[in-house]
C-alpha positions in Angstrom: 3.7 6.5 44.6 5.3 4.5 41.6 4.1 4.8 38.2 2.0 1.3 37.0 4.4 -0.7 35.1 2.9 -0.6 31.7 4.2 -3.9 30.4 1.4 -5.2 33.1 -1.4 -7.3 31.9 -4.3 -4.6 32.9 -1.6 -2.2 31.2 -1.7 -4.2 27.9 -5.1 -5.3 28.0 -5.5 -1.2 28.2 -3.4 -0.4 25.1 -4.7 -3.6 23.1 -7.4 -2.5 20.5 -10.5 -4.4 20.5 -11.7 -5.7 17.8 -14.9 -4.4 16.4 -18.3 -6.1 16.2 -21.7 -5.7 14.6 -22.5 -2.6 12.6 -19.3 -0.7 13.8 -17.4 -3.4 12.0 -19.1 -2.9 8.5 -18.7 0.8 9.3 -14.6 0.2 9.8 -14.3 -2.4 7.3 -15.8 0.7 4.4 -13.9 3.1 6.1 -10.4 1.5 6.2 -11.3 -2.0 4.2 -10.5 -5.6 5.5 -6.3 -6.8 5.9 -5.8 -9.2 3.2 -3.3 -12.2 2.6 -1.8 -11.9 -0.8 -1.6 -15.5 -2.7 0.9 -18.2 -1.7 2.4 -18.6 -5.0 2.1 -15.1 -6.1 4.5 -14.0 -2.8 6.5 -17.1 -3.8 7.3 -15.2 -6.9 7.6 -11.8 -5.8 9.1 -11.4 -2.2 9.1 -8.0 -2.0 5.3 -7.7 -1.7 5.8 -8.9 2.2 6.9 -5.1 2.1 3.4 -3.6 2.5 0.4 -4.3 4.1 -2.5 -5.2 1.8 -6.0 -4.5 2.6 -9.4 -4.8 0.2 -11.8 -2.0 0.1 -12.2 0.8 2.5 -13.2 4.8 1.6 -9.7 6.0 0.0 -10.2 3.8 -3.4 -13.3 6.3 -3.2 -11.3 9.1 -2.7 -8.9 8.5 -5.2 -11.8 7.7 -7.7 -13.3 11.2 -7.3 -9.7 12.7 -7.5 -9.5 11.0 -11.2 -13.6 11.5 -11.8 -14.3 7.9 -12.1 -16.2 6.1 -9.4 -13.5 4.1 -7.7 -9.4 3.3 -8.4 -8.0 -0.5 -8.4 -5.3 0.1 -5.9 -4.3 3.3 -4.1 -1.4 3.1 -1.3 -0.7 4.9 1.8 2.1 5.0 4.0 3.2 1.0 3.9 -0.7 -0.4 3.2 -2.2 -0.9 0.0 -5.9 -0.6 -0.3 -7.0 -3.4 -3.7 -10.6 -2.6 -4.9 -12.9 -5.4 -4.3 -13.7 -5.8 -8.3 -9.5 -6.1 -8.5 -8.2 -10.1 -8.0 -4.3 -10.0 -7.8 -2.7 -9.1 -10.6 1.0 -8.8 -10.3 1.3 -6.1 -12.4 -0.9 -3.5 -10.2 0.9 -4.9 -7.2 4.0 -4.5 -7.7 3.5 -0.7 -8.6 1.3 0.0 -5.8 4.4 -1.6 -3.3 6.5 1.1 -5.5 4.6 3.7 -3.9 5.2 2.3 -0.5 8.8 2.7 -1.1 8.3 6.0 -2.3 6.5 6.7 0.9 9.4 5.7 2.9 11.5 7.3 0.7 10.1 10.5 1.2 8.2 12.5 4.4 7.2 14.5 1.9 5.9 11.9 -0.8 2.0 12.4 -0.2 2.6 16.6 -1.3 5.1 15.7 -4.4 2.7 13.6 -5.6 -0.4 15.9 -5.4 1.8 18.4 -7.1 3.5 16.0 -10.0 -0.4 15.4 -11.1 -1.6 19.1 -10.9 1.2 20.0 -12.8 1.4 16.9 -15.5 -1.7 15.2 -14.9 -2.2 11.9 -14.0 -0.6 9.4 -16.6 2.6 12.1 -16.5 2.9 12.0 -13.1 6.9 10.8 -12.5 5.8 9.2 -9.5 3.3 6.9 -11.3 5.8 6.3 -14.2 8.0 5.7 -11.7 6.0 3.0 -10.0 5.2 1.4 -13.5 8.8 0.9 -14.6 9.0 -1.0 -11.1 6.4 -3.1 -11.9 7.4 -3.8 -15.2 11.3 -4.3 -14.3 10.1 -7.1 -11.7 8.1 -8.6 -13.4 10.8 -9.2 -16.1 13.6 -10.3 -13.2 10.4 -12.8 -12.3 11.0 -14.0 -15.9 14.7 -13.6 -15.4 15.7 -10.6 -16.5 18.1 -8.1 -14.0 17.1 -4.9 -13.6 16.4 -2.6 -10.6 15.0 1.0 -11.1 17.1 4.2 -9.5 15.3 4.6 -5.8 13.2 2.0 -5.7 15.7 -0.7 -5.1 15.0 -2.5 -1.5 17.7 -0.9 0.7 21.2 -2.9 1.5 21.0 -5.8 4.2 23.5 -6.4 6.5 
């Protein structure tokens, strides 16, 4: 007997997720947050943000919060989505570093570990990651202005 071809519609209908409704959606939407367009003119002016996935809210702005002892963070990436707190509008400034820590995350399998260990060993505000991520922010922000400058590492990768 052949194996069901899995690009049929039952198949993909199967493998689709469903969305989720009623309670279980307020449950999700604190859990992982709600996916969010970013502003018109703000990716106008900065590209590059199409790199990440934005969403607003969800339990690891929590998480990170507790990790710092304050009650919540503005913006906390991981992997290639970036969770924005819901008291947070859309400054550039924040989002461009949080999409420097989606590069770093594809940068490095490892990111997620160096990072715990850069702020246990130097703290927070010392972290080279985080200084890092600000020097991006700040760096395009000024080419937005018209300066050129791209940060070691953190320069989108060579197109064909």
């Amino acid at each position: 007997m052949a194996a069901p071809d899995p690009t049929s519609a039952p198949a993909r209908a199967r493998l689709t997720p469903r969305p989720v409704r009623g309670a279980g959606a307020a449950l999700w939407a604190a859990l992982v947050g709600r996916p969010e367009a970013l502003p018109a003119g703000l990716t106008a002016r900065h590209p590059e943000l199409a790199e990440a996935r934005w969403r607003r809210g969800g339990l690891a702005l929590r998480v990170g919060g507790w990790c710092l002892g304050r009650r919540t963070v503005d913006g906390i990436t991981l992997g290639r989505t970036v969770h924005l707190a819901d008291h947070v509008g859309h400054p550039p400034g924040l989002l461009l570093h949080e999409l420097a820590h989606v590069r770093q995350f594809a940068r490095d399998r490892g990111f997620p570990l160096c990072y715990a260990w850069e702020s246990l060993r130097r703290g927070y505000a010392r972290n080279r990651y985080e200084v890092e991520a600000d020097a991006f922010a700040q760096d395009a922000l000024a080419r937005a202005r018209g300066a050129e400058r791209l940060p070691a590492g953190l320069a989108p990768p060579d197109r064909p």
